[in-house]
N, C-alpha and C positions, 0 to 999 in steps of 0.2 A: 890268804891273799885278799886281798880289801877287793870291794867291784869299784868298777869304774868311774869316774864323779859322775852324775848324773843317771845312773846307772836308774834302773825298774826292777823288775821282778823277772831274773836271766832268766828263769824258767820257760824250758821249748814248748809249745802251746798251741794248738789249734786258735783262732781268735777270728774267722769269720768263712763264709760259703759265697765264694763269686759264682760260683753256678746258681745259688738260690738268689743272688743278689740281680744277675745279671736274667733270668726267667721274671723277677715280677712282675707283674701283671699291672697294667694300667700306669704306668710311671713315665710319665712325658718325655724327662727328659733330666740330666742332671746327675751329680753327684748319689750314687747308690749305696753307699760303703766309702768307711774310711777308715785306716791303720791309725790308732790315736792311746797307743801304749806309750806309759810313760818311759821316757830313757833311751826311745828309741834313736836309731841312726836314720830310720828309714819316713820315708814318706810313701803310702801306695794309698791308689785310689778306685773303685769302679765307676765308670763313668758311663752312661749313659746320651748319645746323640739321636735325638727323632730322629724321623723321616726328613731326609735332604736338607738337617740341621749342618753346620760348621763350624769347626775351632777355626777362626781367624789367619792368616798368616802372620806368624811371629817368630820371636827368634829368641829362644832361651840363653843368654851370656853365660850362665855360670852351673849349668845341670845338663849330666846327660840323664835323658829318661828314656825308659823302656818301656812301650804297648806291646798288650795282650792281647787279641782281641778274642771276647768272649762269645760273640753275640752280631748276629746280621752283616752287613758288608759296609763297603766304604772306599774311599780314598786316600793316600798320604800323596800330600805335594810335597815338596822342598828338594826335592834331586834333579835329578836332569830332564823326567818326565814322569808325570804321577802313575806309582806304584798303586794296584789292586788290592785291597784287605779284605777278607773272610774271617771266619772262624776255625783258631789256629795260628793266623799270621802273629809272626812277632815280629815287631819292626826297633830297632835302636834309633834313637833319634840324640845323637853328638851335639855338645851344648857348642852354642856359638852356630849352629844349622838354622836358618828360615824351613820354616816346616807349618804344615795345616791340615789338616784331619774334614773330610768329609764323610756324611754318612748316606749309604742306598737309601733304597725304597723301602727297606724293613727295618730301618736306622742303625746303630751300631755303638755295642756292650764292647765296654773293653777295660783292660787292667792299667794302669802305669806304676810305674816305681823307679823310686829316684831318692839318691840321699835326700836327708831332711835339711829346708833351708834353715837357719839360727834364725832365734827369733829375733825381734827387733829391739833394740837398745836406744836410750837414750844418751846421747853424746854430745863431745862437740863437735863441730862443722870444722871441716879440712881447712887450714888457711888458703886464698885466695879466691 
């Protein structure tokens, strides 16, 4: 059976540690790790928020993503009243939801994962 068009190396595989990603030391703040296998379906990230850092309010149209959280505490807005995050919480975040990510006082390590968006293409522009 042929692989899939686009297909990598099906091979099942360990390919990174969010506990040793989400422990280092000194790291302000920011992208920690990234899933960046070729062929993949998936996008995942750790992600890193300082102290009383925030993801914005927005609204993803076209991805539902999933937080892990690895690391310190925080807040999810976007529901009826902001939900508590720890260590453990996993939260679904339904694409087309306003949602925003706040982090405590110890900041806040966390996982997502979400299909992979297509890369971008050059094309033509939609009439009208």
């Amino acid at each position: 059976m042929a692989p899939p068009s686009g297909a990598g190396d099906e091979r099942a595989r360990v390919v990174g540690d969010a506990a040793a990603a989400a422990a280092a030391a000194g790291d302000p703040g920011g992208v920690l790790w990234k899933l960046s296998e070729p062929g993949r379906q998936l996008d995942a990230n750790v992600v890193r928020l300082g102290p009383g850092a925030r993801v914005a309010p927005h609204v993803e149209p076209d991805l539902d993503v999933l937080v892990l959280v690895l690391g310190g505490s925080g807040e999810l807005a976007g529901g009826e009243a902001p939900q508590a995050l720890g260590e453990g919480s996993l939260a679904w975040l339904p694409h087309g939801s306003h949602r925003s990510l706040s982090a405590g006082s110890e900041g806040l390590t966390y996982l997502t994962v979400h299909r992979r968006r297509p890369g971008m293409t050059i094309g033509r522009r939609p009439p009208g």
